[in-house]
C-alpha positions in Angstrom: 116.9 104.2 145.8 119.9 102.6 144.1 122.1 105.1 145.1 120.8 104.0 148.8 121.3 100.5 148.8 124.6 100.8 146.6 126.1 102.8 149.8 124.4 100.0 152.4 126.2 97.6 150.5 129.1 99.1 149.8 130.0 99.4 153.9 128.7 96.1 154.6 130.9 94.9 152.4 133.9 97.1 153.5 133.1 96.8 157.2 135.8 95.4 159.5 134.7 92.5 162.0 134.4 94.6 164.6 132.5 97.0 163.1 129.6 94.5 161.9 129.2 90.5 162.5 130.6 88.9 159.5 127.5 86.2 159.6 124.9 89.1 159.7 126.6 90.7 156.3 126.5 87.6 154.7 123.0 87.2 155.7 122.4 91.0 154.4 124.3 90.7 150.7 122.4 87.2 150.5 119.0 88.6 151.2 119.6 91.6 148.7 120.8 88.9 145.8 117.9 86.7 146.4 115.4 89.5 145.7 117.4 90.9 142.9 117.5 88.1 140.7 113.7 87.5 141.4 112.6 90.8 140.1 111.3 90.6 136.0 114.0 90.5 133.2 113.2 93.6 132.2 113.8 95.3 135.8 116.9 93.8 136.5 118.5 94.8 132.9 117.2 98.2 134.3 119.2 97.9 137.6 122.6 96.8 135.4 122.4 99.6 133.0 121.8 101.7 136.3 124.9 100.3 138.1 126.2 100.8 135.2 126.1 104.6 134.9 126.9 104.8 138.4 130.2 103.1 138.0 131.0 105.3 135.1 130.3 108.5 137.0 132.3 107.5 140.2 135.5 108.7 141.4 136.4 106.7 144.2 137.9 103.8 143.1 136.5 101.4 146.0 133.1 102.4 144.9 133.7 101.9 141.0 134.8 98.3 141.5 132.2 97.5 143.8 129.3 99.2 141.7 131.5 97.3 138.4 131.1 94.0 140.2 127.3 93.7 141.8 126.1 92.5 138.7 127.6 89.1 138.6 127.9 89.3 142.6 124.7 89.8 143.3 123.5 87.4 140.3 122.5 89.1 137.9 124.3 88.2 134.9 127.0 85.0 135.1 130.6 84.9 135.6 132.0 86.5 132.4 135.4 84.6 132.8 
């Protein structure tokens, strides 16, 4: 299911305007961080460890960044800088 919504997200995010409505995608990556960060603690240190070992197993660059950044993207943890 991760693997799923990872590769929604993933051309959402890299989708050109004419591809997709900019305001829809923002509507879409909002609607996935809102529920997210409202699932138990214990499920969304799941879903980090998860995106984790995703990021670590991919090969396409693109991918590895975006899997790398969804945590503190999608809210999950705060901005480590």
């Amino acid at each position: 299911m991760a693997e799923a919504l990872v590769d929604v997200l993933c051309f959402i995010d890299g989708s050109e305007d004419e591809l997709m409505d900019q305001d829809d995608a923002v509507k879409v990556m909002e609607g996935v961080a809102h529920v997210v960060i409202t699932l138990p603690s214990d499920q969304q240190q799941e879903l980090i460890a998860l995106l984790g070992e995703m990021a670590a197993a991919e090969t396409n660059p693109a991918r590895r960044e975006f899997l790398e950044e969804f945590p503190e993207g999608f809210g999950l943890i705060d901005d480590l800088s």
